[in-house]
VEXTI-185872 format. One record per residue (C-alpha): residue number from 1; x, y, z. Coordinates in nm, 3 decimals, padded with zeros to 5 digits. Layout:
BEGIN
[rec NUM [X Y Z]];
...
END
This chain:
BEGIN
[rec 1 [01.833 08.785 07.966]];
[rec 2 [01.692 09.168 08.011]];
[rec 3 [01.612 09.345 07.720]];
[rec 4 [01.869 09.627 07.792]];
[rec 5 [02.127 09.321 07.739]];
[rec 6 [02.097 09.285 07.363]];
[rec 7 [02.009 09.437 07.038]];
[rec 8 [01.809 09.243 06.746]];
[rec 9 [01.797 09.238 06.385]];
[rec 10 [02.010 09.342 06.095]];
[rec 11 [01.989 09.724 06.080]];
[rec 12 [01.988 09.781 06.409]];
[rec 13 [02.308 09.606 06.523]];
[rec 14 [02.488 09.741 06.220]];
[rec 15 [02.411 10.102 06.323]];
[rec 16 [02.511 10.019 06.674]];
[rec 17 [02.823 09.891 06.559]];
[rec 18 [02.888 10.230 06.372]];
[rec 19 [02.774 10.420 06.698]];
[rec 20 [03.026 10.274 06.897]];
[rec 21 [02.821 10.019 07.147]];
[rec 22 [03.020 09.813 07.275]];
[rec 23 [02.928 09.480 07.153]];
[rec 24 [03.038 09.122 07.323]];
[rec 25 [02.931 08.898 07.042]];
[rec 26 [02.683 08.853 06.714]];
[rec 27 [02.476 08.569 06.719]];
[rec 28 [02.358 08.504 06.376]];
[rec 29 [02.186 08.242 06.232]];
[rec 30 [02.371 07.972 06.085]];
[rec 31 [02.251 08.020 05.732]];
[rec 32 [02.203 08.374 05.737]];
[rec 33 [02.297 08.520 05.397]];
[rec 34 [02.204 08.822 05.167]];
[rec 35 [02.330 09.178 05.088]];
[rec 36 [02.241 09.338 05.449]];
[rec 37 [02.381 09.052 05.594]];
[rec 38 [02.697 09.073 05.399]];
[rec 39 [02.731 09.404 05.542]];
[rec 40 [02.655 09.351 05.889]];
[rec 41 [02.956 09.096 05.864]];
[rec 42 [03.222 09.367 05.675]];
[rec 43 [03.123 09.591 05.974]];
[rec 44 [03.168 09.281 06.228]];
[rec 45 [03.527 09.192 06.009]];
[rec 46 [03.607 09.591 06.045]];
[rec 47 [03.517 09.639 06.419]];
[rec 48 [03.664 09.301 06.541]];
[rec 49 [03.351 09.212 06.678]];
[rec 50 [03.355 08.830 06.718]];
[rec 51 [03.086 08.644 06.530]];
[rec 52 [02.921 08.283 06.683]];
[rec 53 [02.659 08.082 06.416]];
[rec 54 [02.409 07.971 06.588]];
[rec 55 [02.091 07.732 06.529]];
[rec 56 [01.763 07.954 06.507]];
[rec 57 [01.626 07.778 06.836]];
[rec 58 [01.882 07.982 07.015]];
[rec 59 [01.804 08.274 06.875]];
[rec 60 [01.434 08.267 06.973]];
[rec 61 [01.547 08.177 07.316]];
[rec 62 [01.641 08.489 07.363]];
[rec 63 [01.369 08.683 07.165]];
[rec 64 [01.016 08.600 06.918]];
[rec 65 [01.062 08.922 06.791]];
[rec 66 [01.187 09.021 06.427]];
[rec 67 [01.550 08.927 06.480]];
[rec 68 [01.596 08.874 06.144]];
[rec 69 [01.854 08.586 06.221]];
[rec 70 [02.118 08.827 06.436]];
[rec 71 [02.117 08.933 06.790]];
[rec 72 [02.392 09.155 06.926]];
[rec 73 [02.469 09.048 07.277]];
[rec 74 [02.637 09.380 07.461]];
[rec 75 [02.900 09.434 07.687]];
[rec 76 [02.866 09.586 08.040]];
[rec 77 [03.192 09.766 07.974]];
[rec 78 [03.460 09.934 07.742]];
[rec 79 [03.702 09.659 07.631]];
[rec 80 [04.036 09.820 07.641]];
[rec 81 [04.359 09.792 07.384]];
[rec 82 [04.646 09.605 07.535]];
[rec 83 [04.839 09.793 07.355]];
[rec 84 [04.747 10.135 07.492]];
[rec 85 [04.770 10.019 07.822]];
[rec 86 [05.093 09.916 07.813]];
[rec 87 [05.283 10.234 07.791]];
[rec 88 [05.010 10.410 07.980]];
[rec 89 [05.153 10.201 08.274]];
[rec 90 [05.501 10.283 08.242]];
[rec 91 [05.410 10.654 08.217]];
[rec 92 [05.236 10.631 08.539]];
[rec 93 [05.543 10.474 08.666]];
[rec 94 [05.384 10.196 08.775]];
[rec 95 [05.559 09.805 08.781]];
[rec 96 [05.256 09.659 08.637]];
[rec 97 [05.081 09.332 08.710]];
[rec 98 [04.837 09.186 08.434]];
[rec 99 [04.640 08.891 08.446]];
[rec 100 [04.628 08.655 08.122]];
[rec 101 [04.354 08.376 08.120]];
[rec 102 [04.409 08.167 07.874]];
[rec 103 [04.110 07.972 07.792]];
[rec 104 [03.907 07.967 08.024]];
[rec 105 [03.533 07.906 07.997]];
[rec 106 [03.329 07.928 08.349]];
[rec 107 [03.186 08.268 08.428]];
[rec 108 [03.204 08.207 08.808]];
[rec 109 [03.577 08.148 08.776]];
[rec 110 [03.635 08.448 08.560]];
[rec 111 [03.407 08.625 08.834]];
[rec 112 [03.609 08.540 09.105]];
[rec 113 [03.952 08.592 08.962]];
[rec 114 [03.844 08.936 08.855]];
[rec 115 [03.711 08.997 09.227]];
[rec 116 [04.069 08.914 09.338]];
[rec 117 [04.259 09.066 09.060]];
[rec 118 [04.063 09.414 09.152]];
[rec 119 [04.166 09.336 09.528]];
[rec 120 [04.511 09.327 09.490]];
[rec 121 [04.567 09.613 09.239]];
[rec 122 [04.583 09.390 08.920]];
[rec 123 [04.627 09.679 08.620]];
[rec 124 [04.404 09.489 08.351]];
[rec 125 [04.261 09.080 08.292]];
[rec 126 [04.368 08.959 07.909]];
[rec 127 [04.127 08.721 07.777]];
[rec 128 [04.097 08.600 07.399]];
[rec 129 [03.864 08.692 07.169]];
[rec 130 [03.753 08.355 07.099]];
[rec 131 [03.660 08.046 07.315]];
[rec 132 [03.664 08.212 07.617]];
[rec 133 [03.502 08.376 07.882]];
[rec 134 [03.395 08.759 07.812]];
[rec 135 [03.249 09.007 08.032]];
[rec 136 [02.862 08.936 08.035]];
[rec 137 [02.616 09.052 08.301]];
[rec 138 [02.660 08.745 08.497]];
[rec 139 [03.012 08.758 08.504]];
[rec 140 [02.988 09.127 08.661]];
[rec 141 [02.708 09.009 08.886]];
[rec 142 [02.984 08.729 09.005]];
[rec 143 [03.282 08.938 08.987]];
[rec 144 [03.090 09.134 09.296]];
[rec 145 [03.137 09.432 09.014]];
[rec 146 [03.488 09.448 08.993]];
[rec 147 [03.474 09.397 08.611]];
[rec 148 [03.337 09.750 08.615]];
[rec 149 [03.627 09.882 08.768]];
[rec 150 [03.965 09.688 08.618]];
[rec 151 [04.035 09.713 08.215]];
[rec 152 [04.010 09.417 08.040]];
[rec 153 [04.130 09.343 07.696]];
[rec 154 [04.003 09.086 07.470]];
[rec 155 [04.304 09.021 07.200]];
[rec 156 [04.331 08.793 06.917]];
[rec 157 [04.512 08.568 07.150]];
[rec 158 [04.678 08.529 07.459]];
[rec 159 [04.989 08.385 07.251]];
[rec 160 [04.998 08.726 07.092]];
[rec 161 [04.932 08.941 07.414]];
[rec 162 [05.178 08.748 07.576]];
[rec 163 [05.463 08.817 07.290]];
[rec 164 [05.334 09.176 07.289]];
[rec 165 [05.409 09.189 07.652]];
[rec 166 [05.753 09.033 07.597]];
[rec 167 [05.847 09.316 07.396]];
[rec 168 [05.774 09.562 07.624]];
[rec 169 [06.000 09.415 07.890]];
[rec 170 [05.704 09.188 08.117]];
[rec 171 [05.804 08.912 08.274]];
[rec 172 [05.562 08.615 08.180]];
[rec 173 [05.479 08.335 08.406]];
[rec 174 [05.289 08.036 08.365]];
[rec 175 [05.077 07.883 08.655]];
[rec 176 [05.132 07.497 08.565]];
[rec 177 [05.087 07.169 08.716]];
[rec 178 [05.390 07.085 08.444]];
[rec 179 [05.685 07.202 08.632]];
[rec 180 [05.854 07.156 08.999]];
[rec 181 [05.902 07.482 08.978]];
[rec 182 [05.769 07.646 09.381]];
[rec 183 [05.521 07.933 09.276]];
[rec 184 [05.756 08.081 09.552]];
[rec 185 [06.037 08.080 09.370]];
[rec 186 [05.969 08.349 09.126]];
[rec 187 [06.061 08.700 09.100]];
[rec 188 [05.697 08.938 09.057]];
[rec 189 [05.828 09.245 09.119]];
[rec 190 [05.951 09.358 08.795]];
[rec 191 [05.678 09.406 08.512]];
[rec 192 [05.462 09.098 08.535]];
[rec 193 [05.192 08.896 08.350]];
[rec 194 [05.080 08.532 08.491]];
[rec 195 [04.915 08.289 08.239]];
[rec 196 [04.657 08.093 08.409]];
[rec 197 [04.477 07.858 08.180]];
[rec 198 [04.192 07.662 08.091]];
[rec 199 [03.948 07.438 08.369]];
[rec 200 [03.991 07.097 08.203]];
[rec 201 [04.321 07.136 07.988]];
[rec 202 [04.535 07.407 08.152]];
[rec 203 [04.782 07.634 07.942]];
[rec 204 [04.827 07.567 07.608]];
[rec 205 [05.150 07.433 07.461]];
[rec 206 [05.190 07.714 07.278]];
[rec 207 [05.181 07.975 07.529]];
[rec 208 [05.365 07.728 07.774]];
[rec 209 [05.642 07.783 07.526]];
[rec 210 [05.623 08.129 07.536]];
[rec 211 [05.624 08.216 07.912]];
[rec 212 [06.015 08.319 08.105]];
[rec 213 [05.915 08.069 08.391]];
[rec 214 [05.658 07.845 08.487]];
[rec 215 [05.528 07.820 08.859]];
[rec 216 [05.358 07.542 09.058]];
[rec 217 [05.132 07.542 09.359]];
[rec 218 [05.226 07.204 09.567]];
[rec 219 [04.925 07.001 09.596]];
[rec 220 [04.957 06.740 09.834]];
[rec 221 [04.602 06.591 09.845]];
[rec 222 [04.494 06.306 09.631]];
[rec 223 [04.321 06.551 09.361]];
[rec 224 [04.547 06.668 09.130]];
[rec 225 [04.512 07.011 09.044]];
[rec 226 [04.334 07.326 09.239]];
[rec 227 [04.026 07.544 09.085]];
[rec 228 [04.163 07.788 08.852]];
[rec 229 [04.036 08.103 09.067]];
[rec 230 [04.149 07.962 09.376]];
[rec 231 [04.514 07.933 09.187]];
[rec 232 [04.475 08.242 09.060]];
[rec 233 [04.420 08.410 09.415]];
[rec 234 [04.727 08.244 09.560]];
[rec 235 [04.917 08.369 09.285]];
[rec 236 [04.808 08.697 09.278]];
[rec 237 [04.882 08.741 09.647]];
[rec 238 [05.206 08.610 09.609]];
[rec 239 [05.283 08.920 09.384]];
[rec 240 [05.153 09.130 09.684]];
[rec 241 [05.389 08.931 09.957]];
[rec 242 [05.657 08.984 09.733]];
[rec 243 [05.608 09.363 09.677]];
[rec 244 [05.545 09.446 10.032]];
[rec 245 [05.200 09.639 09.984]];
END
């Protein structure tokens, strides 16, 4: 990890907080207490910054220095609102098309389906704020860069984005192995968000609930499901067959 990629110990990371960086996560140490602690987590609490406890070994992993128990790992880019993008859209008059991963954990796949999301013309990539991917310098490196060009939001969760989204008159779909549903047999050219979950355990109940329709790719191999980027790809361009660009 460069040294442009982080920022270490208590002070500092609260008055970066208060600048405005923009911050992907606080690794602090798992017994880290005291009053300038205390404060660096109210600022944390009233920033939304997600916090991860850590042991201390991972903590010098990244630096010997002072850290003081806390290292501020930073984010290549601007997370943006959901909720300002989704009337900036509509003003625009455009029928937008957002991508909601729900879950999922491997940089290269979050890489690649931001590559193809940017491709296609994808207005924004939801992710949660919590036990997920985020937008590290690896995942632009494998994203060829096109996380420096389409918004994504990190919410509370993609259960919430996707009611949000509901509300504003999207159509949500959920790329599942759990249906016979053709991925084909979808509308996507009215306001649209696709779900696409988790490597190992797919889209959770929850949200499953939550979507209009569900889609499946066929699979007619011997191996049950396909990589969650290459799904994502085939959905995405499905959107563009459908909408004629």
């Amino acid at each position: 990890m460069n040294k442009s990629d982080y920022i270490f110990g208590l002070r500092a990371i609260i008055e970066a907080i208060e600048a405005g960086r923009s911050i992907d996560k606080v690794l602090v140490k798992k017994d880290l207490n005291g009053d300038l602690s205390r404060e660096l987590f109210g600022k944390m609490k009233e920033y939304g910054i997600v916090c991860q406890r850590v042991p201390m070994e991972k903590l010098n992993r990244i630096t010997m220095k002072n850290h003081q128990g806390a290292i501020a790992l930073l984010s290549p880019v601007e997370y943006s609102r959901l909720d300002n993008l989704v009337p900036l859209f509509y003003e625009e008059g455009r029928v937008p098309f957002i991508i909601l991963l729900d879950g999922l954990t491997d940089t290269r796949n979050f890489g690649a389906i931001a590559r193809t999301a940017e491709c296609v013309g994808a207005d924004a990539i939801v992710i949660p704020e919590r036990g997920s991917v985020s937008v590290t310098p690896d995942a632009v490196k494998t994203s060829a860069g096109a996380l420096l060009h389409i918004p994504v939001c990190r919410e509370r969760s993609i259960l919430d984005a996707v009611r949000m989204l509901r509300d504003n008159g999207y159509k949500i779909v959920g790329a599942t192995e759990k249906t016979d549903r053709n991925y084909t047999a979808n509308d996507y050219r009215v306001p649209l968000g696709i779900v696409m979950g988790a490597e190992d355990t797919g889209i959770s109940n929850d949200v499953l609930r939550a979507c209009d329709e569900l889609a499946a790719l066929p699979i007619k191999g011997n191996i049950g499901s396909l990589n969650v980027s290459v799904a994502a790809g085939v959905m995405m361009y499905e959107v563009v067959r459908q909408r004629g660009e």
